[in-house]
N, C-alpha and C positions, 0 to 999 in steps of 0.2 A: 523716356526717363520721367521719373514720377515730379511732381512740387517734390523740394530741398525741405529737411524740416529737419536735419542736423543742426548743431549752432555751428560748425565751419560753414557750412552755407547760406545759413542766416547771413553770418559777418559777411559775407562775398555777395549773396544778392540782398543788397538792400539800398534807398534811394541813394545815387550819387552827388556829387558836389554840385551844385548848379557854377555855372560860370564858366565849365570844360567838358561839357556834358561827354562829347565824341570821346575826349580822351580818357575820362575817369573810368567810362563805359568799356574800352578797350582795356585800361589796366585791371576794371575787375574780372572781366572774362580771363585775362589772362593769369588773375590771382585763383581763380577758379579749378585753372589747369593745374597750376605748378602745385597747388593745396592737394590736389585729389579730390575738389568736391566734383566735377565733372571729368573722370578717368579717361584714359587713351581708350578709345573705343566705342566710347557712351555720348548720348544726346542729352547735349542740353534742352532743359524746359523749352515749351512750346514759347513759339516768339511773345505773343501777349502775354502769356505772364510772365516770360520774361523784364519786357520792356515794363509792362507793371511794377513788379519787385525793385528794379533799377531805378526807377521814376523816372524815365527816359521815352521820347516817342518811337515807335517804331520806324520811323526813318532816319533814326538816331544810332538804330540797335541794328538796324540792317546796316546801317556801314562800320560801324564798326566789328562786326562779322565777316564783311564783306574785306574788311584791313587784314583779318588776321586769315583769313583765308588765302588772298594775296601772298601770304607771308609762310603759309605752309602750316599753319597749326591746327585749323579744322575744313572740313568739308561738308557739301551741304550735298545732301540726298534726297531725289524726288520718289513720290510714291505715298502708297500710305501708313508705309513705315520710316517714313523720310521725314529732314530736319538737318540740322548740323551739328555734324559730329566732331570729335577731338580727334587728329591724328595719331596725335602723339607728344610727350612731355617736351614744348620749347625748350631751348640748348637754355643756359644759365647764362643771364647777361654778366657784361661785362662789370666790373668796375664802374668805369669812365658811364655807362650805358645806365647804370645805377643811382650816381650821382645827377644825369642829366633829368633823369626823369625826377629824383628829387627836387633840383630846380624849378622843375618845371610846375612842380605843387604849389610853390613858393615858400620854399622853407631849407635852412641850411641843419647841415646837418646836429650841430649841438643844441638850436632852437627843438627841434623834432625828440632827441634823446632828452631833452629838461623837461619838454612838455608830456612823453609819454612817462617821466617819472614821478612828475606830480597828478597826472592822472593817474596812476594806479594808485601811488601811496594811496590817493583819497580814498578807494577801493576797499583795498585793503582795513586800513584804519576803520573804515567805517564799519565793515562786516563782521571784526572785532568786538567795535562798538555795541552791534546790534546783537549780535551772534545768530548763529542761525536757526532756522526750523530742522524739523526730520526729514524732511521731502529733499531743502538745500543740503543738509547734508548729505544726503543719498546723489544728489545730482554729481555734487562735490568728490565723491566718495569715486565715479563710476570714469569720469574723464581724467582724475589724477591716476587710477590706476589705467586707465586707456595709454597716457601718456608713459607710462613707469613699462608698460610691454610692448611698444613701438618700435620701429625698426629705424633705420637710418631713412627709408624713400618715407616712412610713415611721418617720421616725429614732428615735419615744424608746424606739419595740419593739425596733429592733435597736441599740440604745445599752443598752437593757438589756440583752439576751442577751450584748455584750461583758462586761460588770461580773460576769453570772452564772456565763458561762464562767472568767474568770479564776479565780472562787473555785471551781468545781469542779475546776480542774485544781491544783487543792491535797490532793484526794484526800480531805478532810473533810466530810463528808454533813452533818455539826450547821452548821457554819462557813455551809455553801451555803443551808442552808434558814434559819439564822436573817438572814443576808445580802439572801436573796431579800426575806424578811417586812419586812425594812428598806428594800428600794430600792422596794417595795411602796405603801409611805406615803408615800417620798418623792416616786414618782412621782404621786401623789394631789395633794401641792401643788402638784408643777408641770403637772399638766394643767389647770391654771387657767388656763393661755396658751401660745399655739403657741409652736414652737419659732423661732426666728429665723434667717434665711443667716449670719449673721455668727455667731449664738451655736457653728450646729452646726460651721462652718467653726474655729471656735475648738477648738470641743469634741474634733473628730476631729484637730487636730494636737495636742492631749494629749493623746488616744489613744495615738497614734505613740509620742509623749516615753514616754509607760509602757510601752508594748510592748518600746520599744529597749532601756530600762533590766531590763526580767527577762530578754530574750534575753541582755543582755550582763552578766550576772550580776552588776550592780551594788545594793545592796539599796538605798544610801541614795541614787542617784540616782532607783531607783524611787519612795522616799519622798517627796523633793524633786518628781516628775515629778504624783503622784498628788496631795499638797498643792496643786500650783497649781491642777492639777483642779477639785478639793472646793471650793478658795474660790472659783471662778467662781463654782460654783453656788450655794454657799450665801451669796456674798452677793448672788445675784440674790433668793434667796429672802427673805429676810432683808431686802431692799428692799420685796418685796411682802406680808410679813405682818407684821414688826415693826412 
């Protein structure tokens, strides 16, 4: 498998938290999976640039390989076509298996939904603010329509890459990877349950609502546009874990 140069694999490999290394390093291999940025089938990057991208040592990145192989989700192949591969898409944790790993970040869960909401507003607002170029707008253009022709196995990968793009076209490197690490866990809750025709159909016409409001340079319709957004989900979420 070649270097990742999608932005769902940007946001998945890139340095992890210091202070859990093993574990962060474990959740994002396994966000990796469940995204489609490394499908049933396919090899992940060669270990050093692996553990490179991760900011992790490689006897950091072997066990935690070594975890999830234990666990049945990849296998490692010798030869000179060999590496370690994905089996296949992990079952959907639990609930209860959702929350703990939340914990375990150290963050409950309405801390996490406040703090991804004022990280985006900022986002948002701001790219209003600025508006964009032709280039952002073309980026913009290409992952909202990505997301608008998804499938249900496709959409929370490319619903993420929209969220990740917007904040990278704010030109803030800290902003995009603290963002990433947020919509990271968020997406951990809600892979407790597929996504729904209605929820995404919903979803992707507030897409739209946000898109219009930074094209058209309005900051607080973008505010208004991304607010409705956020409380979709969080009180879908908020139904299931509260």
């Amino acid at each position: 498998m070649d270097p990742p140069t999608d932005p769902a694999a940007e946001a998945v490999f890139r340095p992890v938290p210091s202070g859990r290394a093993l574990e962060a390093t474990v959740d994002r291999l396994l966000c990796a999976i469940r995204l489609g940025v490394v499908p049933a089938g396919a090899r992940f990057p060669a270990e050093r640039d692996l553990a490179a991208r991760l900011g992790v040592g490689r006897v950091t990145l072997r066990e935690a390989l070594r975890l999830l192989q234990d666990q049945g989700y990849v296998e490692a192949r010798r030869g000179r076509s060999g590496g370690t591969f994905v089996r296949g898409v992990p079952p959907r944790p639990t609930p209860g298996q959702a929350l703990r790993g939340l914990a375990a970040a150290g963050a409950g869960l309405d801390d996490l939904l406040a703090f991804r909401r004022g990280l985006e507003t900022g986002v948002v607002v701001r790219l209003a603010e600025t508006g964009l170029t032709a280039e952002q707008e073309r980026l913009l253009s290409v992952d909202l329509a990505a997301a608008e022709r998804a499938d249900r196995a496709a959409y929370r990968r490319l619903d993420t890459v929209l969220h990740v793009t917007l904040a990278r076209l704010t030109g803030s490197e800290e902003l995009t990877a603290v963002l990433t690490d947020v919509r990271m866990r968020v997406n951990g809750l809600m892979d407790t349950a597929p996504p729904t025709e209605e929820g995404i159909a919903l979803s992707n016409a507030q897409h739209g609502e946000i898109v219009r409001a930074v094209r058209a340079r309005d900051p607080e319709a973008a505010r208004r546009a991304l607010g409705a957004h956020l409380a979709a989900v969080e009180s879908g979420l908020r139904a299931r874990f509260g």
